[in-house]
LOGUDREN-481495 format. One record per residue (C-alpha): x, y, z. Coordinates in Angstrom, 2 decimals, always signed. Layout:
BEGIN
SITE  u  v  w
SITE  X  Y  Z
...
END
This chain:
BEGIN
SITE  u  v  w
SITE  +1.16  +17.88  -16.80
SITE  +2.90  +14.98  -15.06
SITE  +6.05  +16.81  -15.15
SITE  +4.61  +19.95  -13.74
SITE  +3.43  +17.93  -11.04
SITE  +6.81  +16.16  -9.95
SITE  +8.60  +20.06  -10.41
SITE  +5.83  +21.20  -7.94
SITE  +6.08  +19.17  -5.58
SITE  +9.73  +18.54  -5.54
SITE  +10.19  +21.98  -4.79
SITE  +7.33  +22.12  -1.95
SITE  +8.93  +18.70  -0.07
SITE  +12.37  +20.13  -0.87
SITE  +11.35  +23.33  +1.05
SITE  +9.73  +21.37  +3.58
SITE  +12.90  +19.18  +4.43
SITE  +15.00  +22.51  +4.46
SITE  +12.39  +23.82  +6.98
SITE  +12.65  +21.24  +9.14
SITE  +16.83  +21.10  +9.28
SITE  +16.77  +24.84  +9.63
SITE  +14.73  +25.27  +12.21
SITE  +12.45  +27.86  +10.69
SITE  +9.65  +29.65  +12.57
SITE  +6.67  +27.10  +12.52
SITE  +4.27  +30.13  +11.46
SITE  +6.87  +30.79  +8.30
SITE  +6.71  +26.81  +7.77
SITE  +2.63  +26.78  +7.60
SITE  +2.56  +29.11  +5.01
SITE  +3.46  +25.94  +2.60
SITE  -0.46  +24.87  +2.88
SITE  -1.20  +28.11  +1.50
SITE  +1.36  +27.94  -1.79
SITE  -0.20  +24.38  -2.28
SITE  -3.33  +25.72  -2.59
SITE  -2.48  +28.81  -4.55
SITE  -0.94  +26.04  -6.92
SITE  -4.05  +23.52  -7.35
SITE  -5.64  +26.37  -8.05
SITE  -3.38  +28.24  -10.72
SITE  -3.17  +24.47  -12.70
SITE  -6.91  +24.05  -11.98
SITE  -6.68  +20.39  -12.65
SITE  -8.05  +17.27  -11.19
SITE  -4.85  +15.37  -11.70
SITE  -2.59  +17.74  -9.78
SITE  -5.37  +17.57  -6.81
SITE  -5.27  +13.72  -7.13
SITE  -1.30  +14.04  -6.93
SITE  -1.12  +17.05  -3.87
SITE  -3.66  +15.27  -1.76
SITE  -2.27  +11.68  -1.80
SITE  +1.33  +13.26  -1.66
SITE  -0.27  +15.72  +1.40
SITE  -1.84  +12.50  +3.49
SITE  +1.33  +10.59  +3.18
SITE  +3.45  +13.26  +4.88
SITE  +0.65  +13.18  +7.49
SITE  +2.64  +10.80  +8.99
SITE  +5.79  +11.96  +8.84
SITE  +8.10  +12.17  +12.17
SITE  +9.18  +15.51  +11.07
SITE  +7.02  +18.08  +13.52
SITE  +6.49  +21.22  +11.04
SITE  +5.98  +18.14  +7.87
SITE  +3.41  +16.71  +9.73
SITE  +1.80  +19.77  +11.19
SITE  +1.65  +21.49  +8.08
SITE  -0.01  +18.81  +6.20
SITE  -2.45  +17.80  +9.05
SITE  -3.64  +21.12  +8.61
SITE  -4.00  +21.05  +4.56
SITE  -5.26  +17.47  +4.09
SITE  -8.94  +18.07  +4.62
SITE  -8.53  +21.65  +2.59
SITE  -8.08  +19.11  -0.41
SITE  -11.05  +17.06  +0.45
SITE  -12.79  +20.40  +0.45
SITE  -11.81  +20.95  -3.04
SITE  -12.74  +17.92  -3.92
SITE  -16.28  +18.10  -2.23
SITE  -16.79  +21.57  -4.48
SITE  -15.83  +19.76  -7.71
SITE  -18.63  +17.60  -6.41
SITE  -21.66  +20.06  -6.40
SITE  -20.30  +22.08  -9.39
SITE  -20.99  +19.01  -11.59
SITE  -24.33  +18.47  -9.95
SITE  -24.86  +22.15  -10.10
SITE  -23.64  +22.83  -13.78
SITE  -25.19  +18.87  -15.00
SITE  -22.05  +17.67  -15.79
SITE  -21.97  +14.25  -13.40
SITE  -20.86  +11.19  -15.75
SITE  -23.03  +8.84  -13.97
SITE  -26.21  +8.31  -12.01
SITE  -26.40  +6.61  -8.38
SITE  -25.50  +3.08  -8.15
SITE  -25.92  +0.11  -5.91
SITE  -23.18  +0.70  -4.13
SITE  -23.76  +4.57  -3.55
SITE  -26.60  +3.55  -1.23
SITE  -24.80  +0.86  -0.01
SITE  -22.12  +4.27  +0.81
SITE  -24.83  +6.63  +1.98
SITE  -25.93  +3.80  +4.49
SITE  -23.01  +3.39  +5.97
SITE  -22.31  +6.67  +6.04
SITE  -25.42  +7.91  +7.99
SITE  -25.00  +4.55  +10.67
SITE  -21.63  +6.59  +11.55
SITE  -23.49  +9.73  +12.28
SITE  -25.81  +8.15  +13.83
SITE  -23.66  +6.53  +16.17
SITE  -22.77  +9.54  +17.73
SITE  -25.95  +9.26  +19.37
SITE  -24.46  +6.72  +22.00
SITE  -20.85  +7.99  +21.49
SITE  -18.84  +8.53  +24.50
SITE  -17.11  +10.99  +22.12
SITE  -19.75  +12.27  +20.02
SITE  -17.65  +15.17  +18.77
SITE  -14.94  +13.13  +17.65
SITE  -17.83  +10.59  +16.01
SITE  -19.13  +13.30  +14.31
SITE  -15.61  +14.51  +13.21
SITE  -14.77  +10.84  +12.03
SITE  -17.94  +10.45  +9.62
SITE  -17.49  +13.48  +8.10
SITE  -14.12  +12.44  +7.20
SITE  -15.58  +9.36  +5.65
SITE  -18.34  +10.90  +3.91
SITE  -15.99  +13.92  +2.17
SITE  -13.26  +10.39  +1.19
SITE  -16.18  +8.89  -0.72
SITE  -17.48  +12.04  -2.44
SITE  -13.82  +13.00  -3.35
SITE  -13.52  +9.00  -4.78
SITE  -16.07  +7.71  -5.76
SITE  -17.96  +10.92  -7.49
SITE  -14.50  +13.20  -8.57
SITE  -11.90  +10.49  -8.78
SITE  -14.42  +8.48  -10.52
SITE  -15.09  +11.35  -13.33
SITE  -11.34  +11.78  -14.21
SITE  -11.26  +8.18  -14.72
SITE  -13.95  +8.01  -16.83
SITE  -12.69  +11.04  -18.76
SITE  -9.08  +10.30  -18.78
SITE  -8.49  +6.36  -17.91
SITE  -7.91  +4.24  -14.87
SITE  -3.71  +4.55  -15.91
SITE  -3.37  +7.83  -15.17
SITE  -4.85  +7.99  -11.78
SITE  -2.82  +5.49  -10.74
SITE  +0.44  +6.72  -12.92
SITE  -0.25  +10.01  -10.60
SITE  -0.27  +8.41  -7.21
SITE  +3.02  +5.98  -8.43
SITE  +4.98  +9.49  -8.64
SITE  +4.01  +10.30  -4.90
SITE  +5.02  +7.25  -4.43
SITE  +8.37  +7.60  -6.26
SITE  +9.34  +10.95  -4.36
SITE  +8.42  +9.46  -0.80
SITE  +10.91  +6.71  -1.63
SITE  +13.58  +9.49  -2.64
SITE  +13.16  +11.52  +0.37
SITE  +13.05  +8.17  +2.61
SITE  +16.69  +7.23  +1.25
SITE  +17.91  +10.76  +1.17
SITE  +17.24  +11.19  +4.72
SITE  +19.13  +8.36  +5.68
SITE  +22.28  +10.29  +4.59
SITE  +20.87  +13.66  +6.01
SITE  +19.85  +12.41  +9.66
SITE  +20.03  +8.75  +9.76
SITE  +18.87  +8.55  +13.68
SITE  +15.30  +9.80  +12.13
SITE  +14.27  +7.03  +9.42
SITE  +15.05  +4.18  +11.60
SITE  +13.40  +3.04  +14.75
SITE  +15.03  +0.18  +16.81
SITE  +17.08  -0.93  +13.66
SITE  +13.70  -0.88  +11.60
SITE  +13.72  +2.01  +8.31
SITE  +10.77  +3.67  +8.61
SITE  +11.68  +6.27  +5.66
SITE  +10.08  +9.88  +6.30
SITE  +6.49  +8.09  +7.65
SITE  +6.06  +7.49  +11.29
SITE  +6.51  +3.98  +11.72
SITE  +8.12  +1.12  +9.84
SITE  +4.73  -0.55  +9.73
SITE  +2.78  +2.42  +7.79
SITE  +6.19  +2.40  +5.10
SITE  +5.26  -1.79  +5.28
SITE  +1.61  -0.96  +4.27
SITE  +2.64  +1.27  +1.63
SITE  +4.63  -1.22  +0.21
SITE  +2.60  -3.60  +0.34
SITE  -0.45  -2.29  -1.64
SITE  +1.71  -0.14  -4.31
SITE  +4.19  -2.91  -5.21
SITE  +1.65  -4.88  -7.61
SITE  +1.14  -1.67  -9.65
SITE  +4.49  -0.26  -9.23
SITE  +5.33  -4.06  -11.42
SITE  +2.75  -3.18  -13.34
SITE  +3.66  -0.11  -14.71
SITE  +7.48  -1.65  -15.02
SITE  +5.84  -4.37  -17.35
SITE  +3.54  -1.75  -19.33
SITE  +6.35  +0.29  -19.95
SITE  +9.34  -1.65  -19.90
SITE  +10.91  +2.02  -17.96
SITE  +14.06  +0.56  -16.53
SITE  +13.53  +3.74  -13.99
SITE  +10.44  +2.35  -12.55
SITE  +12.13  -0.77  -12.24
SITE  +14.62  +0.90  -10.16
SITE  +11.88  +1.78  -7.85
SITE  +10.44  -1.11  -7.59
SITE  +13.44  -3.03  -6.65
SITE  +14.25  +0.11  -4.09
SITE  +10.48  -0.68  -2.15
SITE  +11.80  -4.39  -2.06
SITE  +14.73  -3.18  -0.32
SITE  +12.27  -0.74  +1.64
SITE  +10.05  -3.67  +3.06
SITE  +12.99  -5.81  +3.65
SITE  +14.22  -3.08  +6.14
SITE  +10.93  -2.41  +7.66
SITE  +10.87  -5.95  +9.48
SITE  +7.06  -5.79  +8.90
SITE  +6.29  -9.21  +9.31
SITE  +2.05  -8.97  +8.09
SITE  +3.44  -6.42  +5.20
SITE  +5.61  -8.97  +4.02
SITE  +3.68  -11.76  +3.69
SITE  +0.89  -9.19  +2.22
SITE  +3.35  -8.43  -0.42
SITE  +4.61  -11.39  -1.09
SITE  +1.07  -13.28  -1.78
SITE  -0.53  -10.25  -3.57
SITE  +3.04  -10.40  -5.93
SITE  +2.50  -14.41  -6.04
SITE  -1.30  -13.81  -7.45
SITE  -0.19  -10.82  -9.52
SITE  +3.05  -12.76  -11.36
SITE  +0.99  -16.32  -11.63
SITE  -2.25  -15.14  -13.42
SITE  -0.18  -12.76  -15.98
SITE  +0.23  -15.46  -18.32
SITE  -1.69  -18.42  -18.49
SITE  +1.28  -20.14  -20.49
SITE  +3.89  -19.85  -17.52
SITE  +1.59  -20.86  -14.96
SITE  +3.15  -24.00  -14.41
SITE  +6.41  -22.78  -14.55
SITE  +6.04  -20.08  -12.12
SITE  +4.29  -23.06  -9.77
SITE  +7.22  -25.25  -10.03
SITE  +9.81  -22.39  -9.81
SITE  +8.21  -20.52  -7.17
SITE  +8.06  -24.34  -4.96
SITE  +11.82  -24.16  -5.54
SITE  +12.43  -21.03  -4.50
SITE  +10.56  -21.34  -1.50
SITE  +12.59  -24.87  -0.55
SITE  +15.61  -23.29  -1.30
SITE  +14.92  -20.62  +1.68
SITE  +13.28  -22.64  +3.73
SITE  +17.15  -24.21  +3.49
SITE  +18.51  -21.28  +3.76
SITE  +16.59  -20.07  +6.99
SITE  +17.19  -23.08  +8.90
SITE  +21.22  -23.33  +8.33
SITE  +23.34  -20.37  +6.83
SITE  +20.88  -17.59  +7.91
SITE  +18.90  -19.11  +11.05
SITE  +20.65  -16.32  +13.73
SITE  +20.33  -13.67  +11.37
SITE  +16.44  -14.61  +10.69
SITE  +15.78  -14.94  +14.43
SITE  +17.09  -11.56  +15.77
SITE  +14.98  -10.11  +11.74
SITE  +12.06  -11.34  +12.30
SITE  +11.64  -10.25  +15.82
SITE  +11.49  -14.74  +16.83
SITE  +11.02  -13.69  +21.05
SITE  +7.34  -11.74  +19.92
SITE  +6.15  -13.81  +16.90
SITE  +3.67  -15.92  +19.49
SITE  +2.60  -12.61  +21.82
SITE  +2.06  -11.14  +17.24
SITE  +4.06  -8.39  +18.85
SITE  +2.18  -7.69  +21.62
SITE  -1.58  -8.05  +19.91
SITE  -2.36  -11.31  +21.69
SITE  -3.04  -9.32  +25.15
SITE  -4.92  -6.31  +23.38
SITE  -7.23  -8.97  +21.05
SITE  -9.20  -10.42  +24.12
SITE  -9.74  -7.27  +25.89
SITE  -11.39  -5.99  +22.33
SITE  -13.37  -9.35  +22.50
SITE  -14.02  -8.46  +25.87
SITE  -15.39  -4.93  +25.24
SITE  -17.28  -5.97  +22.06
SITE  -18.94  -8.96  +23.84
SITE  -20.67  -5.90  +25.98
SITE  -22.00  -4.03  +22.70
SITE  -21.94  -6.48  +19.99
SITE  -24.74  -5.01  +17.72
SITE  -23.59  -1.72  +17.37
SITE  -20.22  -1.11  +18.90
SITE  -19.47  +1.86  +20.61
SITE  -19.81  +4.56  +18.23
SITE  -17.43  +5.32  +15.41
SITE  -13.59  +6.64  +15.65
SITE  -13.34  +6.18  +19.39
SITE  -11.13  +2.86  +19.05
SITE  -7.79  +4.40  +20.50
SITE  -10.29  +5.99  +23.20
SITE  -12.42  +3.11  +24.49
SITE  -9.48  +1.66  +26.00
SITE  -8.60  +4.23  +27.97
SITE  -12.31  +5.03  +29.01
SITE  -12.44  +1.44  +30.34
SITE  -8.90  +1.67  +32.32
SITE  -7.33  -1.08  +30.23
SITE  -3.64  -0.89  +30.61
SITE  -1.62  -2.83  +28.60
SITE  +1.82  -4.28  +29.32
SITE  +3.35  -4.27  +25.67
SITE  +2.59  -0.60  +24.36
SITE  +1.78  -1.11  +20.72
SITE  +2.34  +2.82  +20.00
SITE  -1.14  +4.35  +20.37
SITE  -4.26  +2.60  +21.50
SITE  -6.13  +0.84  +18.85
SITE  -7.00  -2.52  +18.27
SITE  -4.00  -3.41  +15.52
SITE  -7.14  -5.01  +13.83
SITE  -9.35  -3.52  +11.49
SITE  -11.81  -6.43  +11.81
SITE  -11.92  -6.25  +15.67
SITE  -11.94  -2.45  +15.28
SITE  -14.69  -1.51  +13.02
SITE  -16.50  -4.18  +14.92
SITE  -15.49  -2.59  +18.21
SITE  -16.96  +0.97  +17.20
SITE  -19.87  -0.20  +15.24
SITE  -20.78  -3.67  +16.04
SITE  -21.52  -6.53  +13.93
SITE  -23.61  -4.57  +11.63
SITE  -21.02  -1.61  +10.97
SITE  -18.70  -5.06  +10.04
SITE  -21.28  -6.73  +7.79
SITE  -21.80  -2.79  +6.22
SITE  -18.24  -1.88  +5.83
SITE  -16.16  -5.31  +5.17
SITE  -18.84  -7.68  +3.48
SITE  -19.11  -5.75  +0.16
SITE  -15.48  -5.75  -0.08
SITE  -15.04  -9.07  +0.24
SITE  -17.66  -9.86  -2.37
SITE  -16.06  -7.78  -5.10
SITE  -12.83  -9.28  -4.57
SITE  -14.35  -12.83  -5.01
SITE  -16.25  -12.10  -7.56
SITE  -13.40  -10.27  -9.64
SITE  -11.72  -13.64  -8.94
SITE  -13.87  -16.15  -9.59
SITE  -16.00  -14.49  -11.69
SITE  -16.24  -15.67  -15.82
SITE  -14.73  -12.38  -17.93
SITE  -15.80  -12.28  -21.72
SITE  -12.75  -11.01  -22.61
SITE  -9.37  -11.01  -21.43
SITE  -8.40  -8.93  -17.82
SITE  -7.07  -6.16  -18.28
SITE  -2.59  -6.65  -16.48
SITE  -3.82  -3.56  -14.59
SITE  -6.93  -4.86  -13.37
SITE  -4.64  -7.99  -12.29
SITE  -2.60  -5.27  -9.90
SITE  -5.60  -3.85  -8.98
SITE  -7.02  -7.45  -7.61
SITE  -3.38  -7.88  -5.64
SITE  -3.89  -4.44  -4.21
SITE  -7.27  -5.60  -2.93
SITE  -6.16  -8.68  -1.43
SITE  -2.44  -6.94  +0.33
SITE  -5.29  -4.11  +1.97
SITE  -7.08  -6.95  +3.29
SITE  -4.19  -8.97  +4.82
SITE  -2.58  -5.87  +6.46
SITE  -5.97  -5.49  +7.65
SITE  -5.58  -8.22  +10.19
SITE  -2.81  -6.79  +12.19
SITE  -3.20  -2.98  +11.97
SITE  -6.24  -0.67  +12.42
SITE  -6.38  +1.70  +8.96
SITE  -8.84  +0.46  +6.43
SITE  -11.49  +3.01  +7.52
SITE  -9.21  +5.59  +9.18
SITE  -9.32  +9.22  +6.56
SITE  -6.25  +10.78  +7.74
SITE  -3.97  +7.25  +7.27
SITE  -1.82  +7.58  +4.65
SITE  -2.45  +4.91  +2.82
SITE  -6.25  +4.91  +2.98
SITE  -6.82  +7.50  +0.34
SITE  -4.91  +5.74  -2.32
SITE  -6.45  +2.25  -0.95
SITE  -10.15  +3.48  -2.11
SITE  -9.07  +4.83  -5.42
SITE  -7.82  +1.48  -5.98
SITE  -11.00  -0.06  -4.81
SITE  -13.52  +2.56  -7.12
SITE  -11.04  +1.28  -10.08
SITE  -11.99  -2.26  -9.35
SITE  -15.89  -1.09  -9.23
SITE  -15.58  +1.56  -12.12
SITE  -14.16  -1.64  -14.03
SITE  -17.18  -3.52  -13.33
SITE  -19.62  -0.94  -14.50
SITE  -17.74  -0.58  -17.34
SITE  -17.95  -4.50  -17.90
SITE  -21.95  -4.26  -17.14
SITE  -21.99  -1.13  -19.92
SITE  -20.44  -2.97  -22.58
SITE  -18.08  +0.00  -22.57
SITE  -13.80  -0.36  -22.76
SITE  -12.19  +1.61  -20.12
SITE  -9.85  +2.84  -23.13
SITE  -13.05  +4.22  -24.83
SITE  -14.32  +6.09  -21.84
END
C-alpha cells in the first residue's frame, strides 16, 4: 500500500508542478481535487486518506497560485471524509473505544469556540474557524485513532514521513527548476510559503525522521534526514532551530541510558567548540545568518507583543472571539512599522489568549502541557517505547515554535494536522499504558 501511495501522489504533485510551469487553464488545473478524490475512494483506505490529506494541507501553503488554490479547495473535502468514517463506525457499532477524559475536555473547548461567535466581530469567520477545529479532532482523535489501534502507531507516522520525503524532493528540485521561487531574501523556503513554515516542519518531523533512521537502519531515510538539516540550516529560522536542536538533544540523550554521560560531555564539547568557532573564524558570516541587526526587535515581534497585551488587557476573560487574530488588528487601526507578513500575533500563547481569553488558554494549552510533563517525569513500568521518545521531542519542538509563530490551533496550517496526530499518539500511548495493553498487540 505504501508504494501505491508514493506512485499516487508522485504523479498528482508531478502534474501539479507541470501545471504550474505551463501555464495551464486554472479550471483544467482544479480538476486535480477531483482525481484525488476519485483515488481515496478507488483504494478505500484510511492510510492513503491519512497520506493525501497531510500531503494536501502541506501544499496549502505553497507559493505556487494553482498548488495552493487547488488544495485550499480539497483540504476540508478530506476532513469530510474523515468526518463520514466517523458516523459510519458509530452508525454500523464499530468505534474501538468509548469517550474519554479528554473527549470532554475536546467537546468543551470546542463548543467555547462556537460560542464565541456570540461576541465575534467576525462571527462568520468564528463560526468557520470552530468548525475547522471540531472536523481536526473527529478526523484525529476518533479515525486516526482507530487505524492506530488497528494497525500501530508506526505506520501512521511511516505515512506522514513519505509526505514528508516528497515535499523535501520537490523543495530541492525546484531550486534547479525556478530558483527565484524557493528562496526569499536569501532564506530557502522549499515549495511552502515561507522559510519559517519549512522551519516548523523541520522542526517537529526531525525527531521521528531519526527515529525511523535508527529503527530501520535505511541509509535512504538517513539521506533525508541529513537533507532537512541542510533544509533548516537554509531557512535562517532562528526559534526552529533552537526547537530542533533541543527536541534532538532530549531525543539522542534519553535513547540510551548507558551513553548518557557521554553524550553530556560530548555534546558540552561540541557546543564550546562553536561557541569558538562563532566568535573568531565564522563571527561575519554568523552575524549577516542569523539576521544579528533584528535579534533584540525578535524580528519585529517586540512592537506587535505589547499591542496584543494591550488589546487582551481590554478582554482578558474571554478574548475576542475565535480565528479573528490577523483581524483584530486591523479592526483596532494598529499599524505596525515592521510587517511580519500577515497580521497575527507570531505567538500562539498571546494569540489563543487574544481570541479567547485566559480561559480559552487554560482550555487549549494547560492539558498539553500536563501530558508532556507527565510523559516526562512520569514512572513507566516498562521500558519507553524509541518512538514514544520522538514522539515526546515532537511535543516539546510544537511548543517552542509556539512562542514565536501563531499555528498550534490554526486547521488549514500545514503543520497542524500532523502536530495532533502526534499528540493523540502520545495520549493513545497512555491509554494503552492505563489498559495494560502493548501498542504492538492492538
Amino acid at each position: 500500500m505504501n508504494r501505491n501511495v508514493i506512485i499516487v501522489a508522485l504523479i498528482i504533485s508531478s502534474i501539479m508542478v507541470v501545471a504550474v510551469l505551463a501555464n495551464f487553464a486554472p479550471l483544467m488545473f482544479l480538476s486535480i481535487p477531483l482525481i484525488l478524490i476519485a483515488v481515496s475512494s478507488v483504494f478505500f483506505s484510511r492510510g492513503i486518506l491519512i497520506f493525501l490529506t497531510t500531503l494536501c494541507l502541506t501544499l496549502t501553503q505553497s507559493p505556487f497560485r494553482m498548488i495552493h488554490l487547488a488544495a485550499v479547495q480539497l483540504r476540508w473535502v478530506f476532513f469530510v471524509l474523515f468526518a463520514l468514517h466517523v458516523f459510519g463506525d458509530i452508525f454500523l457499532g464499530r468505534t474501538v473505544r468509548k469517550i474519554k477524559g479528554f473527549d470532554l475536555l475536546a467537546f468543551i473547548f470546542v463548543v467555547y469556540t462556537f460560542l464565541s461567535a456570540a461576541y465575534s466581530p467576525f462571527p462568520y469567520l468564528t463560526l468557520e474557524r470552530s468548525t475547522t477545529v471540531l472536523v481536526l479532532y473527529i478526523s484525529v482523535f476518533w479515525i486516526i485513532w482507530k487505524y492506530a489501534y488497528e494497525q500501530g502507531p508506526e505506520k501512521i507516522i511511516y505515512l506522514m514521513l513519505n509526505v514528508i520525503k516528497l515535499i523535501f524532493i520537490l523543495s530541492f528540485l525546484m531550486v534547479f527548476i525556478s530558483p527565484q521561487r524557493v528562496f526569499l531574501s536569501g532564506r530557502f523556503q522549499g515549495i511552502l510559503q515561507n522559510p519559517n513554515s519549512l522551519g516548523i516542519t523541520c522542526a517537529i518531523f526531525l525527531p521521528l525522521m531519526l527515529w525511523q533512521f535508527l529503527e530501520t537502519k535505511n541509509k535512504i531515510t538517513l539521506f533525508f534526514f541529513l537533507l532537512m538539516l541542510i533544509s533548516l540550516f537554509l531557512t535562517a529560522s532562528r526559534n526552529s532551530i533552537n526547537a530542533s536542536v533541543i527536541a534532538l538533544g532530549y531525543f539522542i540523550y534519553t535513547r540510551s541510558m548507558k551513553k548518557r554521560p557521554l553524550i553530556f560531555f560530548s555534546s558540552m564539547s561540541l557546543i564550546l567548540i562553536l561557541v569558538w568557532f562563532m566568535q573568531t573564524l565564522a563571527r561575519e558570516f554568523l552575524h549577516t545568518y542569523y539576521r544579528s541587526g533584528s535579534i533584540f526587535s525578535i524580528g519585529g515581534r517586540i512592537e506587535i507583543w505589547p499591542m496584543a497585551l494591550n488589546l487582551i488587557a481590554e478582554k482578558p476573560i474571554f478574548g475576542y472571539g475565535f480565528g479573528v487574530e490577523e483581524k483584530i488588528l486591523h479592526l483596532k487601526n494598529i499599524i505596525l512599522r515592521n510587517q511580519l507578513g500577515g497580521a497575527a500575533v507570531h505567538n500562539s500563547y498571546l494569540g489563543i489568549i487574544l481570541q479567547l481569553g485566559i480561559v480559552g488558554f487554560a482550555i487549549f494549552f494547560i492539558p498539553l502541557f500536563i501530558l508532556l510533563l507527565k510523559e516526562l517525569f512520569s514512572k513507566q513500568d516498562t521500558p519507553v517505547l524509541l518512538l514514544r521518545h520522538a514522539l515526546r521531542a515532537t511535543l516539546i519542538a510544537g511548543l517552542m515554535c509556539s512562542i514565536f509563530e501563531s499555528w498550534i490551533y490554526s486547521v488549514g496550517n500545514a503543520q497542524v494536522f500532523p502536530f495532533w496526530i502526534m499528540v493523540m499518539l502520545l495520549v493513545f500511548y497512555r491509554y494503552q499504558d492505563k489498559e495494560k495493553v502493548l501498542p504492538e498487540d492492538t
